[in-house]
C-alpha positions in Angstrom: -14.1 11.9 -12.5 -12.4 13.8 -9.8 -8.9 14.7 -10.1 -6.3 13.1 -7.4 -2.7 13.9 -6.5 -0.1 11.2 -7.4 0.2 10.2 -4.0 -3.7 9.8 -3.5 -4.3 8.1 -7.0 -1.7 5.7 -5.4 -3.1 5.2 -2.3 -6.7 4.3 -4.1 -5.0 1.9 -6.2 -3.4 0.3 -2.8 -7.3 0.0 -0.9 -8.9 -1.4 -4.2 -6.5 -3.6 -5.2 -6.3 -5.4 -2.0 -2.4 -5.0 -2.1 -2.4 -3.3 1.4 -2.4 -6.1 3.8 0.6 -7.6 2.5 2.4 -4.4 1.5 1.6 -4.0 5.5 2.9 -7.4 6.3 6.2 -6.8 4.4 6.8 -3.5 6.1 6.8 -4.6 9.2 9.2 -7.4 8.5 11.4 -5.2 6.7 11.3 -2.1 9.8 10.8 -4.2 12.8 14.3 -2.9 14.3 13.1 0.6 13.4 9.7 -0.5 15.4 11.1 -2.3 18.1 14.9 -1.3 18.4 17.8 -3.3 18.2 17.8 -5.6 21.2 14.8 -6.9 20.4 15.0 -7.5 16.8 18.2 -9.1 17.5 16.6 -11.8 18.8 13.1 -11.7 16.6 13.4 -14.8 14.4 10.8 -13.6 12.3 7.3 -11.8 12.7 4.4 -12.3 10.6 1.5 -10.1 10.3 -1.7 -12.1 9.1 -5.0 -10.0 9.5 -4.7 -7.3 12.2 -2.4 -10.5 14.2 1.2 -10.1 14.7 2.9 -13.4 15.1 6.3 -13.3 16.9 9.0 -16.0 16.4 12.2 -15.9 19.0 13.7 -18.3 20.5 14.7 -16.3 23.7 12.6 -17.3 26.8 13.6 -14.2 28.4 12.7 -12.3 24.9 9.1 -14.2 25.2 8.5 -13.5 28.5 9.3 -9.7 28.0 7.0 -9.4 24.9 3.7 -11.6 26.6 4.0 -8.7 29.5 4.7 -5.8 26.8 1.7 -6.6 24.6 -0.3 -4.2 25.2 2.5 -1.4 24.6 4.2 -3.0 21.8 0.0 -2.9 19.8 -0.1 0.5 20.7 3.4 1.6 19.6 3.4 -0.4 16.4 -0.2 1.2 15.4 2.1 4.8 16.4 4.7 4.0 13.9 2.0 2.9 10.9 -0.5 5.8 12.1 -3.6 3.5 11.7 -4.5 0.4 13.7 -2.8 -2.2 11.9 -2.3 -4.6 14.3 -4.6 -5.7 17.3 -2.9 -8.7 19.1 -0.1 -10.3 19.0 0.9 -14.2 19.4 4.6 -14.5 20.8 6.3 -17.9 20.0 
């Protein structure tokens, strides 16, 4: 048996227990304005990450418009902040 810091012994413990995807999920609910900045999350209803999917609720046309055109950048800036690929598309609605 090898011997792990605290930090790694968590992290194991996290991948086997299958806790990651929703610890995931909640993080990104909880620092979407961190991720996205305030105008946006002002008008974010909710988001929802299921699977590598990130499922945006506003009900701001001009908000929806914005983020169907900003996909791409929003994937790449969201898998920044995490620093893995955590999310691969994203459903605006």
């Amino acid at each position: 048996m090898g011997s792990y810091s605290i930090g790694e012994a968590i992290n194991l413990l996290i991948e086997r227990s299958h806790w990651k995807p929703k610890m995931l999920a909640l993080r990104m609910s909880q620092e979407w304005e961190a991720i996205t900045g305030k105008a946006i999350a002002k008008y974010t209803r909710s988001v929802k990450l299921e699977g590598k999917t990130l499922h945006i609720y506003t009900d701001v046309a001009a908000l929806k418009q914005e983020l169907q055109y900003g996909k791409e950048q929003l994937i790449v800036r969201i898998n920044e902040y995490f620093n893995e690929r955590v999310v691969d598309s994203i459903v605006v609605r």
